[in-house]
PDB file of N, CA, C and O in Angstrom:
ATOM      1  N   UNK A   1     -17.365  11.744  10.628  1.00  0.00           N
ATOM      2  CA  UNK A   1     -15.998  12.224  10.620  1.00  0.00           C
ATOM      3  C   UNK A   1     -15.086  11.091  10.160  1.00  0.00           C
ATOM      4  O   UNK A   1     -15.187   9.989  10.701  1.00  0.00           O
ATOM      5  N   UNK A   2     -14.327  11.278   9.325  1.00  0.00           N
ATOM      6  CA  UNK A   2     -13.183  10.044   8.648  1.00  0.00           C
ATOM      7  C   UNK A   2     -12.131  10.305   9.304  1.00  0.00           C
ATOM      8  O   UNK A   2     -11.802  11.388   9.787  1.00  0.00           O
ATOM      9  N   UNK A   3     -11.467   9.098   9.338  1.00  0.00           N
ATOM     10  CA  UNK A   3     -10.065   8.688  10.025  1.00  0.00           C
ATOM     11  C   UNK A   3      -9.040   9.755   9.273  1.00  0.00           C
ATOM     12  O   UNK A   3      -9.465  10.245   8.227  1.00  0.00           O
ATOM     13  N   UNK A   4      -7.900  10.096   9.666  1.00  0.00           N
ATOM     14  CA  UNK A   4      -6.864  10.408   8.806  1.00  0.00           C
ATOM     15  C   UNK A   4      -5.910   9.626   8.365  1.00  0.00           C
ATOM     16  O   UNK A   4      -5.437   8.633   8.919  1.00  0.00           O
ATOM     17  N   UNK A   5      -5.671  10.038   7.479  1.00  0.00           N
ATOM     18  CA  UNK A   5      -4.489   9.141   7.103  1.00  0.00           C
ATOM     19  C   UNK A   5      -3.354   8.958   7.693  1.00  0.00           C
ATOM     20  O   UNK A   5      -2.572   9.881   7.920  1.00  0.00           O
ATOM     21  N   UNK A   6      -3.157   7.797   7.989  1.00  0.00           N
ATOM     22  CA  UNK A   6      -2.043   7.388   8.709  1.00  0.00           C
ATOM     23  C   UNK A   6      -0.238   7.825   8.064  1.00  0.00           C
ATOM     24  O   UNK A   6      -0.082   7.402   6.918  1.00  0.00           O
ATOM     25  N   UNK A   7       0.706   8.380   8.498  1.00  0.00           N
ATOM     26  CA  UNK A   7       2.286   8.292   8.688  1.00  0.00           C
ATOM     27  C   UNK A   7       2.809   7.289   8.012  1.00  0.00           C
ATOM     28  O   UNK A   7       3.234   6.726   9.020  1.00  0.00           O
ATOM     29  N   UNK A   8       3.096   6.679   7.267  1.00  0.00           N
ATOM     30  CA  UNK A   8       3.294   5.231   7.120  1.00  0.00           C
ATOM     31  C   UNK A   8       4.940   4.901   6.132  1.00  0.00           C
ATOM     32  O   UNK A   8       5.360   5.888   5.528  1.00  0.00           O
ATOM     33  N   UNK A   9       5.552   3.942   6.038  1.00  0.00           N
ATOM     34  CA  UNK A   9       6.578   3.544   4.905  1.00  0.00           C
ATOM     35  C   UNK A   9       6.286   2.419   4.210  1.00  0.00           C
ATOM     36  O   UNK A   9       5.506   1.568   4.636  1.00  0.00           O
ATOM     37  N   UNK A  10       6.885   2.344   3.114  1.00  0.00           N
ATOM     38  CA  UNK A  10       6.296   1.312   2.181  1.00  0.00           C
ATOM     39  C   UNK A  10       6.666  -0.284   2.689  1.00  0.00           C
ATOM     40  O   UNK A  10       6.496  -1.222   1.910  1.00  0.00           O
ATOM     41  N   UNK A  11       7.208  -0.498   4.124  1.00  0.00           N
ATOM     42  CA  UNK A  11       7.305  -1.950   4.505  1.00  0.00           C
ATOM     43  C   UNK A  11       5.862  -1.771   5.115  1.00  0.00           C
ATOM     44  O   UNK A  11       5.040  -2.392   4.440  1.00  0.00           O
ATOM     45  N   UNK A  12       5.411  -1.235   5.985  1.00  0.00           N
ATOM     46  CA  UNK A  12       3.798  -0.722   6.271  1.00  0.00           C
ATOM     47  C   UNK A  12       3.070  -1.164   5.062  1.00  0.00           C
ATOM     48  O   UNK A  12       2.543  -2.266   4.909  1.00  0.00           O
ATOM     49  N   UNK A  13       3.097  -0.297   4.318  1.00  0.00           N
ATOM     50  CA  UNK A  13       2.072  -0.770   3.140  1.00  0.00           C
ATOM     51  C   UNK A  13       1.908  -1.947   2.246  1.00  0.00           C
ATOM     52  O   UNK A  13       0.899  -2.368   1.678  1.00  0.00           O
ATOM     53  N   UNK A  14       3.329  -2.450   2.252  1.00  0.00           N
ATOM     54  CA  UNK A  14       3.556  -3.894   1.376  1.00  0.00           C
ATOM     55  C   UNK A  14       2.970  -4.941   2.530  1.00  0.00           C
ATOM     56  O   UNK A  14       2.436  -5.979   2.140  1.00  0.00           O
ATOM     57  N   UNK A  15       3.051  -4.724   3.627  1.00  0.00           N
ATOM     58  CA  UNK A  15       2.807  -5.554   4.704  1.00  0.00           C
ATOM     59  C   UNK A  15       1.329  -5.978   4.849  1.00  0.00           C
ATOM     60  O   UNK A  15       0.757  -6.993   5.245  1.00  0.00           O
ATOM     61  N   UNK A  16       0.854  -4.481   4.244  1.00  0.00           N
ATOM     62  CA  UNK A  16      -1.175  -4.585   4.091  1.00  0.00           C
ATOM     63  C   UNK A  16      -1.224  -4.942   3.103  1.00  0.00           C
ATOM     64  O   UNK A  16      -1.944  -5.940   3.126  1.00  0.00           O
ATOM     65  N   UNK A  17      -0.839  -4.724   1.998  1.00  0.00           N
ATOM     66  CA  UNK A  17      -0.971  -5.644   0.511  1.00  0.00           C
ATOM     67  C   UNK A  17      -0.780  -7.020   0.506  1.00  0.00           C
ATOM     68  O   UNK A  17      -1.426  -7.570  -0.386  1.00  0.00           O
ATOM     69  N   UNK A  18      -0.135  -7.740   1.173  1.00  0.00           N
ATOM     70  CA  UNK A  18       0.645  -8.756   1.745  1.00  0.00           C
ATOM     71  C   UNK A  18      -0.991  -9.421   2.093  1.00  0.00           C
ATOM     72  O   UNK A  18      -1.721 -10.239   1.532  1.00  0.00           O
ATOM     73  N   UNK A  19      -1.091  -8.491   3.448  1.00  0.00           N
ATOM     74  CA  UNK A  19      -2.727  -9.256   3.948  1.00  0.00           C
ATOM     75  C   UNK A  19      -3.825  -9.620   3.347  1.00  0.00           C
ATOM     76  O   UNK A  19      -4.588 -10.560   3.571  1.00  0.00           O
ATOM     77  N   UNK A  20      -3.840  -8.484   2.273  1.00  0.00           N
ATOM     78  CA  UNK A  20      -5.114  -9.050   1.126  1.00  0.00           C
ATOM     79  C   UNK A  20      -4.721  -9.346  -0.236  1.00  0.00           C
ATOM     80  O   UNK A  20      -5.106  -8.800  -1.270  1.00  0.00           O
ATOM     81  N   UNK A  21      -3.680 -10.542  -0.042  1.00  0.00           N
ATOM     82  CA  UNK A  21      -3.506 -11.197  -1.016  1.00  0.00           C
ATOM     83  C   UNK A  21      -2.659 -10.728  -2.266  1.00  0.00           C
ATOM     84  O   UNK A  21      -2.470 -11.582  -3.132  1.00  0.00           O
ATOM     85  N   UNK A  22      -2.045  -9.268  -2.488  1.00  0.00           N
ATOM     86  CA  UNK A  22      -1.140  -9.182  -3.166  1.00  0.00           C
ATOM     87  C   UNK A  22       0.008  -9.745  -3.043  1.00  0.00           C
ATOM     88  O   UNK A  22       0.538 -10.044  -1.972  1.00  0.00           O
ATOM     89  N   UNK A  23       0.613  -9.982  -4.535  1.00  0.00           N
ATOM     90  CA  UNK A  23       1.868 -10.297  -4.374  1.00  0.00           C
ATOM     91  C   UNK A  23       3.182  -9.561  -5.153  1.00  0.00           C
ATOM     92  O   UNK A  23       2.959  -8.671  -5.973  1.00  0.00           O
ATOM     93  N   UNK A  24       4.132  -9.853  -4.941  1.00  0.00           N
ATOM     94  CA  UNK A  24       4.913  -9.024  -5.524  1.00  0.00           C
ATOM     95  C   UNK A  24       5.323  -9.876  -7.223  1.00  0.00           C
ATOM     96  O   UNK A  24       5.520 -11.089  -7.147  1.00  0.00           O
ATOM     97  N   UNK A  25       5.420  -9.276  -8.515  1.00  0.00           N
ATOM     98  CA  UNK A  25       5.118  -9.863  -9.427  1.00  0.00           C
ATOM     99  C   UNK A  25       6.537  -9.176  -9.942  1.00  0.00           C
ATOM    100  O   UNK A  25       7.190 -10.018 -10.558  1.00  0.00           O
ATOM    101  N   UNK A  26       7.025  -8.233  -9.888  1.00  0.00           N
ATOM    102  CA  UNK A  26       8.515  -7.493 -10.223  1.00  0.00           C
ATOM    103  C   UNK A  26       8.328  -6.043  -9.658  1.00  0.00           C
ATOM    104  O   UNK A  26       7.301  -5.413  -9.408  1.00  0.00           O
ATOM    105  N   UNK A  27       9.900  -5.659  -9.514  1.00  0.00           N
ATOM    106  CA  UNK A  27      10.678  -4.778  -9.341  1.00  0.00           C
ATOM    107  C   UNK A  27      11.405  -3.824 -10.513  1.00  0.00           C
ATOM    108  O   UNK A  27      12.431  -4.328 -10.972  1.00  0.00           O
ATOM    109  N   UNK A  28      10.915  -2.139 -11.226  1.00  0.00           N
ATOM    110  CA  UNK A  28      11.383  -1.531 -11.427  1.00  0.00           C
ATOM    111  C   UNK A  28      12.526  -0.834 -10.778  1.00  0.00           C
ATOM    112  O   UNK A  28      12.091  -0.141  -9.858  1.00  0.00           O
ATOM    113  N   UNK A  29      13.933  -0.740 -10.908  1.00  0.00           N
ATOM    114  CA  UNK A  29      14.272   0.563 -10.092  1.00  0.00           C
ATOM    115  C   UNK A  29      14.036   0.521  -8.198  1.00  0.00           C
ATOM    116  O   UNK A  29      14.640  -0.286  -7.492  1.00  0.00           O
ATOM    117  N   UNK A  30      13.557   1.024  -7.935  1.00  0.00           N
ATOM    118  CA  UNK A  30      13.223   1.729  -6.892  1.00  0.00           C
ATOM    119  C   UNK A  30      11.560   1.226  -6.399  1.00  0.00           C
ATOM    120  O   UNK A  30      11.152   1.441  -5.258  1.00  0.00           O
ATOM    121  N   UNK A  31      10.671   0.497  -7.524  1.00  0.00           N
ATOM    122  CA  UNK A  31       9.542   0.432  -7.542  1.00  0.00           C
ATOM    123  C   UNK A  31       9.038  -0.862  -7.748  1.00  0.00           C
ATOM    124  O   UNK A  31       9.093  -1.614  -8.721  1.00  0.00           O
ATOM    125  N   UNK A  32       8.459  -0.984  -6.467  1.00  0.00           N
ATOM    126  CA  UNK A  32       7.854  -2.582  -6.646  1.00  0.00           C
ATOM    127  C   UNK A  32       6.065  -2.324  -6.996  1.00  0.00           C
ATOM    128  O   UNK A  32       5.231  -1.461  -6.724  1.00  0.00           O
ATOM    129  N   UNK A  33       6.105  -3.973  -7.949  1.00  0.00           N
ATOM    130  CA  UNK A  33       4.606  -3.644  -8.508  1.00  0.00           C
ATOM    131  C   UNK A  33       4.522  -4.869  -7.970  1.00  0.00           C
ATOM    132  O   UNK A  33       5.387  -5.732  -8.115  1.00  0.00           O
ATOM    133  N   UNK A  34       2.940  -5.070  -6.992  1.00  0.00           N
ATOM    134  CA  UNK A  34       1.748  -6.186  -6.714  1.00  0.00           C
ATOM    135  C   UNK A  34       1.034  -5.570  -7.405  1.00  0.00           C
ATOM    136  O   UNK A  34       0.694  -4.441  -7.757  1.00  0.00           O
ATOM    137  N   UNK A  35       0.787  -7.262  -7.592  1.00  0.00           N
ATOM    138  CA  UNK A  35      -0.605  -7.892  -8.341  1.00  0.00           C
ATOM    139  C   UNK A  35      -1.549  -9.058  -7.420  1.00  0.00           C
ATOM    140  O   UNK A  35      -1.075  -9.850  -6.606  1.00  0.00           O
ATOM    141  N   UNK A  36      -3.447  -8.876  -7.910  1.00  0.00           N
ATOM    142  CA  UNK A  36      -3.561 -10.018  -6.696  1.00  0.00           C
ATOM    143  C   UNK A  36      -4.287 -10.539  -7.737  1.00  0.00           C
ATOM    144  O   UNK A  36      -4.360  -9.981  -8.832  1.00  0.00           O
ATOM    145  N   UNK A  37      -4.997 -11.898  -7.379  1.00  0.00           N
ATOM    146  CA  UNK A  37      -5.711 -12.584  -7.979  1.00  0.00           C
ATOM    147  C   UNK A  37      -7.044 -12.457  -9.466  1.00  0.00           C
ATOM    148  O   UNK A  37      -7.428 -13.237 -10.337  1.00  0.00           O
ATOM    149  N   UNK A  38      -7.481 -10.557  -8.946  1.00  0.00           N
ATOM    150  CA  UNK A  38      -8.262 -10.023  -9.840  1.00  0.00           C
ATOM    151  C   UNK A  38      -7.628  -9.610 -11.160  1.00  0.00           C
ATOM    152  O   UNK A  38      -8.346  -9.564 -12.159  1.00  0.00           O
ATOM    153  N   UNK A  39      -5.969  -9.218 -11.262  1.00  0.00           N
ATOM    154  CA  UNK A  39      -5.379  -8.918 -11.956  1.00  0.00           C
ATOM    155  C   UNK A  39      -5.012  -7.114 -11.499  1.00  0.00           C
ATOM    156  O   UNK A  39      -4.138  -6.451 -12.060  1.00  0.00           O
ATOM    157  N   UNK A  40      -5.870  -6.624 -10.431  1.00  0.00           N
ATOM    158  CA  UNK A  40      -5.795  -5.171  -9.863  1.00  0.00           C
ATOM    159  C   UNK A  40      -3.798  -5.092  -9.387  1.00  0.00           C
ATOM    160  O   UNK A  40      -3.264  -5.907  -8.634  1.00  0.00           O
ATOM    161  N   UNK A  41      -3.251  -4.210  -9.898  1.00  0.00           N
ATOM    162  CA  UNK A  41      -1.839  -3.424  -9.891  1.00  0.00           C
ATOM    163  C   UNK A  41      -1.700  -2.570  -9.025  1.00  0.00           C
ATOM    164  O   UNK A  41      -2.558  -1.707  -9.213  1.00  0.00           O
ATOM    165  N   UNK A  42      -0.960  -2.292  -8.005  1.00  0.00           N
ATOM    166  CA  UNK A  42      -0.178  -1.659  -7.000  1.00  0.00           C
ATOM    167  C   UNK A  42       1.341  -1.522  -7.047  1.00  0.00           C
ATOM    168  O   UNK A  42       2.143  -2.453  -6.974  1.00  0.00           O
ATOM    169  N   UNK A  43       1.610  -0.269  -7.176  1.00  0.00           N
ATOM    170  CA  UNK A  43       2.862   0.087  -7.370  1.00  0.00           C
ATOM    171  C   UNK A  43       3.320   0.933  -6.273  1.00  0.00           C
ATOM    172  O   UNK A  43       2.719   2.002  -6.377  1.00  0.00           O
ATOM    173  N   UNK A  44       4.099   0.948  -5.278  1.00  0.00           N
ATOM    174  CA  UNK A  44       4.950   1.061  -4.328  1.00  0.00           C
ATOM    175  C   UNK A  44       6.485   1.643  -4.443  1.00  0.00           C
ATOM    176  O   UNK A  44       7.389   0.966  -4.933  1.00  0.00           O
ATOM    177  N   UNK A  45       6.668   2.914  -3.958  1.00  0.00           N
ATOM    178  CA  UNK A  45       8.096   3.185  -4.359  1.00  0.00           C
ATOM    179  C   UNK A  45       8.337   2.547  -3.050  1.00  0.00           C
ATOM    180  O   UNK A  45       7.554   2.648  -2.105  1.00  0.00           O
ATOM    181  N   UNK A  46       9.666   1.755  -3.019  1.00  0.00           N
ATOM    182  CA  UNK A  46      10.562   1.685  -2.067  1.00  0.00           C
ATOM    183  C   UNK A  46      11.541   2.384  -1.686  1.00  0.00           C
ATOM    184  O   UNK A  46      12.529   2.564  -2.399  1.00  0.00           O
ATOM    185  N   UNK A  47      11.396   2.907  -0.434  1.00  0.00           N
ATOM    186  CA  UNK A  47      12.583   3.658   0.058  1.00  0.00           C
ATOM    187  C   UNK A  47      13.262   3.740   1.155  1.00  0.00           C
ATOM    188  O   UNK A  47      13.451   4.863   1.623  1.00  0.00           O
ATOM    189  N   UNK A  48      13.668   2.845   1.673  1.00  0.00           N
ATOM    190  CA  UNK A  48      13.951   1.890   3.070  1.00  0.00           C
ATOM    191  C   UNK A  48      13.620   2.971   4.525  1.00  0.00           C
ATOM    192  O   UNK A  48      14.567   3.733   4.720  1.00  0.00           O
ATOM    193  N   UNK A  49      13.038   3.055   5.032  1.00  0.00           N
ATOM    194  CA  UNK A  49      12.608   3.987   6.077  1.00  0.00           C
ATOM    195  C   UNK A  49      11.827   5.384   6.326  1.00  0.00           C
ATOM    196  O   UNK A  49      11.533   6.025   7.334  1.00  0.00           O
ATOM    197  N   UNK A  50      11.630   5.552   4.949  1.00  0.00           N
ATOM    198  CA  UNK A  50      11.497   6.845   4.451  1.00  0.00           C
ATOM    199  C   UNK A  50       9.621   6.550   4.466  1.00  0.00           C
ATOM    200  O   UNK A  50       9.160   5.517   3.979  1.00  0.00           O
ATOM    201  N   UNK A  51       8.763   7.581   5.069  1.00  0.00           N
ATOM    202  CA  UNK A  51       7.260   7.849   5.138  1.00  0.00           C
ATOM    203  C   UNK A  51       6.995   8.733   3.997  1.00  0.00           C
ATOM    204  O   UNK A  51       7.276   9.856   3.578  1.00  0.00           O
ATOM    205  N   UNK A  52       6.176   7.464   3.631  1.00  0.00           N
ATOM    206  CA  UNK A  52       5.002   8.093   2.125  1.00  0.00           C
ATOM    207  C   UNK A  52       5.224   9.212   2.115  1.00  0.00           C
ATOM    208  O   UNK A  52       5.917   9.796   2.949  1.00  0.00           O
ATOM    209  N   UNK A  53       4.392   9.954   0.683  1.00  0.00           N
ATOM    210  CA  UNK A  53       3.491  11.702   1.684  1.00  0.00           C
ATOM    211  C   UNK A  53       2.327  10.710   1.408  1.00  0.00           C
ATOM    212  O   UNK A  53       2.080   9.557   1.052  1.00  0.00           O
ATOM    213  N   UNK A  54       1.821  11.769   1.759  1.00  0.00           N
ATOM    214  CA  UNK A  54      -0.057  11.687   1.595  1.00  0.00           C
ATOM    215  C   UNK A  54      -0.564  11.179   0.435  1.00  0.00           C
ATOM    216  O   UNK A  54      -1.106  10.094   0.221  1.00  0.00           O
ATOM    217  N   UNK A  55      -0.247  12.379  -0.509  1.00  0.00           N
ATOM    218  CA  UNK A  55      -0.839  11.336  -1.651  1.00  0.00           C
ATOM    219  C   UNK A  55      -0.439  10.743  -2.231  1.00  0.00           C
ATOM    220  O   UNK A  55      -0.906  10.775  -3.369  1.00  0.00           O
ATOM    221  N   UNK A  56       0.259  10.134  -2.078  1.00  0.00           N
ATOM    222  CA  UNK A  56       0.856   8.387  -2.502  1.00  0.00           C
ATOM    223  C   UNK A  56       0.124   7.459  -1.993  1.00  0.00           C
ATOM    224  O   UNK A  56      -0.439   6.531  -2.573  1.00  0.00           O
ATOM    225  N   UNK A  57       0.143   7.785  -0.643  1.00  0.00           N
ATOM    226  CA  UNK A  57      -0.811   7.049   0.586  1.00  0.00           C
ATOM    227  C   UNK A  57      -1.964   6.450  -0.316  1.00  0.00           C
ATOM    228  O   UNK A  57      -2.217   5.296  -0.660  1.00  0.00           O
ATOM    229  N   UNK A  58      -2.826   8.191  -0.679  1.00  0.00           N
ATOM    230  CA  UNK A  58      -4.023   7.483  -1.170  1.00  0.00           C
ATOM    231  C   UNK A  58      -3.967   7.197  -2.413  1.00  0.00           C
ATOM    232  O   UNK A  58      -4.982   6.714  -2.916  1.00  0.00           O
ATOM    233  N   UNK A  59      -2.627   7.440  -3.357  1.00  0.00           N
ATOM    234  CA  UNK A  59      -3.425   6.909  -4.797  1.00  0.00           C
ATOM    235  C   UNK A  59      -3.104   5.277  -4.414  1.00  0.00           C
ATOM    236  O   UNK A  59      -3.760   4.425  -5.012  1.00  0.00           O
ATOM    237  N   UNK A  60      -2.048   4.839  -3.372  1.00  0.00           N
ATOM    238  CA  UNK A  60      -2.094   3.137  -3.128  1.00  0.00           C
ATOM    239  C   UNK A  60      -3.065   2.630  -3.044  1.00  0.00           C
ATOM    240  O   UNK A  60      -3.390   1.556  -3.549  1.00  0.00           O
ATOM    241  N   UNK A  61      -3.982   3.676  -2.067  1.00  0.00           N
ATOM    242  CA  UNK A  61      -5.036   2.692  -1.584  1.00  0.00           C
ATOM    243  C   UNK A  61      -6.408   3.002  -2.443  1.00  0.00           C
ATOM    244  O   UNK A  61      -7.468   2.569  -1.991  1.00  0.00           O
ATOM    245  N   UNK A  62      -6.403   3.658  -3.531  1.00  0.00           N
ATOM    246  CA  UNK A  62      -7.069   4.034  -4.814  1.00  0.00           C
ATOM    247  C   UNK A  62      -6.875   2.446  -5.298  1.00  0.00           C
ATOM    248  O   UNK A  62      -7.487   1.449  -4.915  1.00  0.00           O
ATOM    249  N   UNK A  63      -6.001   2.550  -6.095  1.00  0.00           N
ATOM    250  CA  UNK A  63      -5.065   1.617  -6.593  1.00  0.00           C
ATOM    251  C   UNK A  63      -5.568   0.042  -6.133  1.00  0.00           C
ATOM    252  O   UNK A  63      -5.979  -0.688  -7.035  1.00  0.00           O
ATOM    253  N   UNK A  64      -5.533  -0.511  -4.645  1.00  0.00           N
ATOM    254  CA  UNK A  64      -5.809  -1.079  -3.905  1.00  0.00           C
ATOM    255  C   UNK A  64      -7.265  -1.586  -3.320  1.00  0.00           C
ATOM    256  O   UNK A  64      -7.539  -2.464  -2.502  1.00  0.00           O
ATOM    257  N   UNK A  65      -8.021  -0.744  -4.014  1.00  0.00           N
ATOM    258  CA  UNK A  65      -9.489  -0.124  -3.924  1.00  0.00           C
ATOM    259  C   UNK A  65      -9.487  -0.449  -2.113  1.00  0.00           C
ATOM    260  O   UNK A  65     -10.326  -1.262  -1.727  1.00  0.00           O
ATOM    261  N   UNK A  66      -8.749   0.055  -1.280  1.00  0.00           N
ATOM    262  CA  UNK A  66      -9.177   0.221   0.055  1.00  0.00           C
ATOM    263  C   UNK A  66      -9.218   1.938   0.824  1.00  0.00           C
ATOM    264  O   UNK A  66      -8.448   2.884   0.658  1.00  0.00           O
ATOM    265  N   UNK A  67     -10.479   1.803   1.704  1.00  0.00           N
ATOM    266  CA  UNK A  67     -10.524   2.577   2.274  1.00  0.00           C
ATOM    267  C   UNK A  67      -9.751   3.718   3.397  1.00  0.00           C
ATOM    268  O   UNK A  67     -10.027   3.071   4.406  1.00  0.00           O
ATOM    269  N   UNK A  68      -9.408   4.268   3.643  1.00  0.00           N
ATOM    270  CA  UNK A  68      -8.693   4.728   5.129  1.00  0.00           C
ATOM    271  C   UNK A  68      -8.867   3.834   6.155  1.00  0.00           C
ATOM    272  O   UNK A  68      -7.875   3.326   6.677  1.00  0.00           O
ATOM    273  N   UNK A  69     -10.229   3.502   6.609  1.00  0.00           N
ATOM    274  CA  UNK A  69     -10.730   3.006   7.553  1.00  0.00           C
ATOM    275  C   UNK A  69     -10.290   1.313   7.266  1.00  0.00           C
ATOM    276  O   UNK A  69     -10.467   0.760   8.352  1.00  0.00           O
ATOM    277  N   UNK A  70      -9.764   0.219   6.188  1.00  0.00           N
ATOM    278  CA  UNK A  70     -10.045  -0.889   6.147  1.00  0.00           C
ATOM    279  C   UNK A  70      -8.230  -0.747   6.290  1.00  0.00           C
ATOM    280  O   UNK A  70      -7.652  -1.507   7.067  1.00  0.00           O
ATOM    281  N   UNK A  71      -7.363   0.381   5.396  1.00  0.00           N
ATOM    282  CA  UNK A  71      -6.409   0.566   5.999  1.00  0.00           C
ATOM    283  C   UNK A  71      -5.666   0.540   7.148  1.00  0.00           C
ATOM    284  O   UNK A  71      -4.745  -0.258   7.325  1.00  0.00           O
ATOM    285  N   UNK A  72      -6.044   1.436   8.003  1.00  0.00           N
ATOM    286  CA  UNK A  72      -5.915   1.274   9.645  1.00  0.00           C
ATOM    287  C   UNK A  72      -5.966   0.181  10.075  1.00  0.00           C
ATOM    288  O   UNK A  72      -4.944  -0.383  10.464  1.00  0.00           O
ATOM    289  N   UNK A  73      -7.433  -0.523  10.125  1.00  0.00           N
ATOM    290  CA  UNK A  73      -7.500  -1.910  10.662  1.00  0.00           C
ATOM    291  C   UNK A  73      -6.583  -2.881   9.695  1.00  0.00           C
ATOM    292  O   UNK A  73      -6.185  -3.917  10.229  1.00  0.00           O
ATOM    293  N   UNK A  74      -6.374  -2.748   8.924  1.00  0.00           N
ATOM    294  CA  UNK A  74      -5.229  -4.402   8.528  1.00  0.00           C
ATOM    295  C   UNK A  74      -3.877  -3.507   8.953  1.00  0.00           C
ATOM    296  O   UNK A  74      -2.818  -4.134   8.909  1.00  0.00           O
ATOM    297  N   UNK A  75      -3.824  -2.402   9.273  1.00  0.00           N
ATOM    298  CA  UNK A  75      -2.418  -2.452   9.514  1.00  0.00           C
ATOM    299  C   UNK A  75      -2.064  -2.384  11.235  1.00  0.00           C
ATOM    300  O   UNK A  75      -0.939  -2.328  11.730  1.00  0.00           O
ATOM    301  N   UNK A  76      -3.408  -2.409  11.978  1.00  0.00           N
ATOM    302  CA  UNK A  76      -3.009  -2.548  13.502  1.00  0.00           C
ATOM    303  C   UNK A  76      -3.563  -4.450  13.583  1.00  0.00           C
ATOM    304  O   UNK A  76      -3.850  -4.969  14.661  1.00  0.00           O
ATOM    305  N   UNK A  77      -3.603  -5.077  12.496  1.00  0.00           N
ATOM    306  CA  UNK A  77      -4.101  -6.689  12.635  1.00  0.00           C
ATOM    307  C   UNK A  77      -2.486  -7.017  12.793  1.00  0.00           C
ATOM    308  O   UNK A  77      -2.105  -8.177  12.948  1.00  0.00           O
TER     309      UNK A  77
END
């Protein structure tokens, strides 16, 4: 049985990108893009308080190549 996806806002998610080494490289608009060391791209709308939907959630963590499960845990670390 898999975890669900967590509720989350994009200070949440920049906060887990943050942990594995992304960084923030520029700002479109509304849209921040990390980059980490591999050259792998994460793009993040910002929207000050406002929770993802869903699939944003997962194309981040597509994007991010992380799991639900590696999700959760860096974001209760």
């Amino acid at each position: 049985m898999s975890i669900p996806l967590p509720c989350v806002t994009a200070t949440e998610v920049i906060r887990v990108l943050l942990k594995i080494d992304f960084f923030l490289t520029r700002q479109s608009g509304s849209h921040r893009i990390y980059k980490n060391a591999l050259g792998r791209r994460v793009t993040v709308p910002f929207h000050s308080g406002q929770t993802l939907h869903p699939k944003l959630i997962k194309s981040i963590l597509t994007e991010a190549q992380l799991t639900v499960e590696e999700f959760v845990l860096l974001l209760q670390e």
